[in-house]
C-alpha positions as CSV (number, residue, x, y, z in Angstrom):
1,X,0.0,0.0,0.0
2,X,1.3,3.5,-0.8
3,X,1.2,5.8,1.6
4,X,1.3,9.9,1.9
5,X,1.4,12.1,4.9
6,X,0.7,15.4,4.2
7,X,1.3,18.5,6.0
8,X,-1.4,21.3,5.8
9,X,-1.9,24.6,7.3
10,X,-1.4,28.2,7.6
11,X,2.2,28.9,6.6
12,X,5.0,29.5,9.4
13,X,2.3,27.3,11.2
14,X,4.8,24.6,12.3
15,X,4.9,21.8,9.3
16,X,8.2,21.7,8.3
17,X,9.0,21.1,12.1
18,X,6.2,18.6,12.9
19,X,6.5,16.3,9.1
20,X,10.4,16.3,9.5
21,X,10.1,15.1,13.0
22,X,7.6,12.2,11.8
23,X,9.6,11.5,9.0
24,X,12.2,10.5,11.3
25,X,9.9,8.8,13.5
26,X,8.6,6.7,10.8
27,X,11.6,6.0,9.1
28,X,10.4,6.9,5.6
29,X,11.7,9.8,3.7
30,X,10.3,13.3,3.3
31,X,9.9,15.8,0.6
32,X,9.9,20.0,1.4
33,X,8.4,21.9,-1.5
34,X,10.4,24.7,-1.2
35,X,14.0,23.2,-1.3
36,X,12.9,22.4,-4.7
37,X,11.6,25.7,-5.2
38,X,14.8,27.1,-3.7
39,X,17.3,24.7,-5.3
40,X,15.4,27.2,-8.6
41,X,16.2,29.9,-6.9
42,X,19.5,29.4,-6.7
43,X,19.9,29.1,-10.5
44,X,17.1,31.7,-11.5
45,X,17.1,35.7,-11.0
46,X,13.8,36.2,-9.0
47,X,13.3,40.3,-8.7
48,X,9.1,40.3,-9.3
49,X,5.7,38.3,-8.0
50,X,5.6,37.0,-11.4
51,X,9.1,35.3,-11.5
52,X,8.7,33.8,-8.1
53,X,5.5,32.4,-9.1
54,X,6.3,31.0,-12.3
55,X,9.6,29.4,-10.6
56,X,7.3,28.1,-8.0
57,X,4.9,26.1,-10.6
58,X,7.5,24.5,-11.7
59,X,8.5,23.3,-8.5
60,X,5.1,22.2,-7.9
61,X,5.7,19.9,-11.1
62,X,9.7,18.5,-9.4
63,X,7.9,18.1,-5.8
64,X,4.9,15.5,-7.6
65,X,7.2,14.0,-10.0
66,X,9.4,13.2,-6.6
67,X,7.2,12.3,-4.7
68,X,5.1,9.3,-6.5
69,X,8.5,7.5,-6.8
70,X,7.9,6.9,-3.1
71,X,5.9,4.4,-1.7
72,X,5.6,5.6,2.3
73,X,6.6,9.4,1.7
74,X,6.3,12.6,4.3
75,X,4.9,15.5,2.1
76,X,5.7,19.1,3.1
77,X,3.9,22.1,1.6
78,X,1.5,25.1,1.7
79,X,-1.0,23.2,-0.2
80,X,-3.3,25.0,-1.7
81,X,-6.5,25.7,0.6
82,X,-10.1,25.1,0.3
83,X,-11.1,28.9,0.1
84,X,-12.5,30.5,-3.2
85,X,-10.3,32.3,-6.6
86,X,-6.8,30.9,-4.5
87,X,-4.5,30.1,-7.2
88,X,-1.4,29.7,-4.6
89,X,-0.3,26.8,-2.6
90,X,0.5,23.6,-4.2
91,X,-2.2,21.2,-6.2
92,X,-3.0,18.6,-4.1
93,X,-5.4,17.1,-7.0
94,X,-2.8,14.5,-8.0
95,X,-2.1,12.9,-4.7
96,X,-5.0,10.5,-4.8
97,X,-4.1,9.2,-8.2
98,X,-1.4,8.0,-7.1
99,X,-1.6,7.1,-3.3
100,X,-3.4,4.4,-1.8
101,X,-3.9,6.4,1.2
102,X,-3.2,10.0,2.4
103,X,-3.2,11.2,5.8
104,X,-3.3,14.4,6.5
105,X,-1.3,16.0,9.1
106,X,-3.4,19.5,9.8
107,X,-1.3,22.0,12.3
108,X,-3.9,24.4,13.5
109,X,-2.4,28.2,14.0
110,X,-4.6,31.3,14.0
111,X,-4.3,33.4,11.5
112,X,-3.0,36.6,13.4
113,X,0.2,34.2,15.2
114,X,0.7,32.7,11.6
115,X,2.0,36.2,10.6
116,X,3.7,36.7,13.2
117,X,5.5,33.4,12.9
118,X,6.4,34.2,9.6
119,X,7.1,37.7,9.6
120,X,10.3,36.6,12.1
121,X,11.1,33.7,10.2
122,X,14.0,33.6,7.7
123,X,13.8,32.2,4.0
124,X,15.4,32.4,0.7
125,X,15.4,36.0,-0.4
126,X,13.5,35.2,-3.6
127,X,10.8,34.2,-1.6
128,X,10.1,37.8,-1.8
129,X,8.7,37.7,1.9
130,X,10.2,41.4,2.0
131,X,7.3,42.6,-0.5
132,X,4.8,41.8,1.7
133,X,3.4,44.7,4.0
134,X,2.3,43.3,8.0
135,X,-1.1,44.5,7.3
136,X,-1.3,42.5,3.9
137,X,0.1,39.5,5.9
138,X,-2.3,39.2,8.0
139,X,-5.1,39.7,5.9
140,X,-4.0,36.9,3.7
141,X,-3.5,34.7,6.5
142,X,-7.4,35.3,7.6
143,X,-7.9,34.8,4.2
144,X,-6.0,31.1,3.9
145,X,-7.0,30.2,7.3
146,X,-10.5,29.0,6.4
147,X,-9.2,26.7,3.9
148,X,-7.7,24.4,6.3
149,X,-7.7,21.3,7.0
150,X,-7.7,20.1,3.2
151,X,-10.2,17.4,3.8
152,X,-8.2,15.0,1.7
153,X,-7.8,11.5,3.4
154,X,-7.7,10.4,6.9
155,X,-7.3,14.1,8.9
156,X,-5.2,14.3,12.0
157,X,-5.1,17.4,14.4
158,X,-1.8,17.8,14.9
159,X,-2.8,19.6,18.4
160,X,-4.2,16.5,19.6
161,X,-1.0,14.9,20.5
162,X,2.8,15.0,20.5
163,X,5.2,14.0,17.3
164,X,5.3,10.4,18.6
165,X,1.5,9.9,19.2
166,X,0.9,11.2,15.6
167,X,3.7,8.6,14.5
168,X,2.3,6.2,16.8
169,X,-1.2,7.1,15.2
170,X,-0.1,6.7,11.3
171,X,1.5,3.3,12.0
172,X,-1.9,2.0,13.3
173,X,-3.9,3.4,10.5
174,X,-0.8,2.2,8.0
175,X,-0.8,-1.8,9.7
């Protein structure tokens, strides 16, 4: 049985902490979106939105193709939420053609410590988190934050329980 857990939420809301950790736990590997999207960066001059964006599609396209090579794999992404005209955030539309089960890891943040989270948190200049006024933040984040959980799979609260009840969970559901 193939098997995807998936990382959802606000971003800065803790998923690249929480799916490395299970990762580990679980022994199977992980894929991050964005170290393919900043291995692009790396070779790509990224100065407006439009750059970024397009760089960031195609990353969406490395991250899949990556990612149904593996049977057990740890997803990490903003996946793109269930709120209306949202064209950011990964495609999740894929992962059920090619996984015989998704679990979905949802770490619950409100919106307004989401920005904050990420307004302190440092990434990859082309990232062009710089742009981005506070106020704008935060409006997008109480935009997004209705959009989460996905709904895809089997859905976990991450807030119910520690990194090795969560692994502890997964293996259960996985037999």
């Amino acid at each position: 049985m193939s098997v995807a857990v998936i990382l959802s939420g606000l971003p800065a809301s803790g998923k690249t902490t929480l799916g490395l950790r299970l990762a580990q736990l679980l022994g199977w590997p992980h894929l991050d979106k964005d170290d393919f999207l900043e291995a692009l960066f790396d070779s790509h001059t990224v100065s407006r939105r439009e750059d970024r964006n397009l760089l960031s599609r195609q990353s969406d396209v490395a991250f899949r193709l990556n990612a149904i090579l593996h049977r057990r794999v740890v997803l990490i992404s903003h996946w793109r939420p269930n709120v209306p005209d949202e064209p950011g955030g990964t495609p999740t539309d894929w992962l059920s053609d090619h996984f015989d089960l998704l679990i979905e890891v949802h770490c619950p943040c409100g919106p307004d410590v989401a920005a904050q989270n990420f307004e302190t948190r440092k990434r990859h200049a082309s990232h062009l988190d710089a742009l981005q006024t506070p106020d704008a933040l935060r409006q997008r984040m109480h935009h997004l934050a209705p959009g989460y959980p996905l709904g895809i799979g089997t859905t976990i609260d991450s807030s119910c329980g520690g990194p090795d009840q969560i692994a502890a969970t997964i293996r259960a559901m996985v037999g």
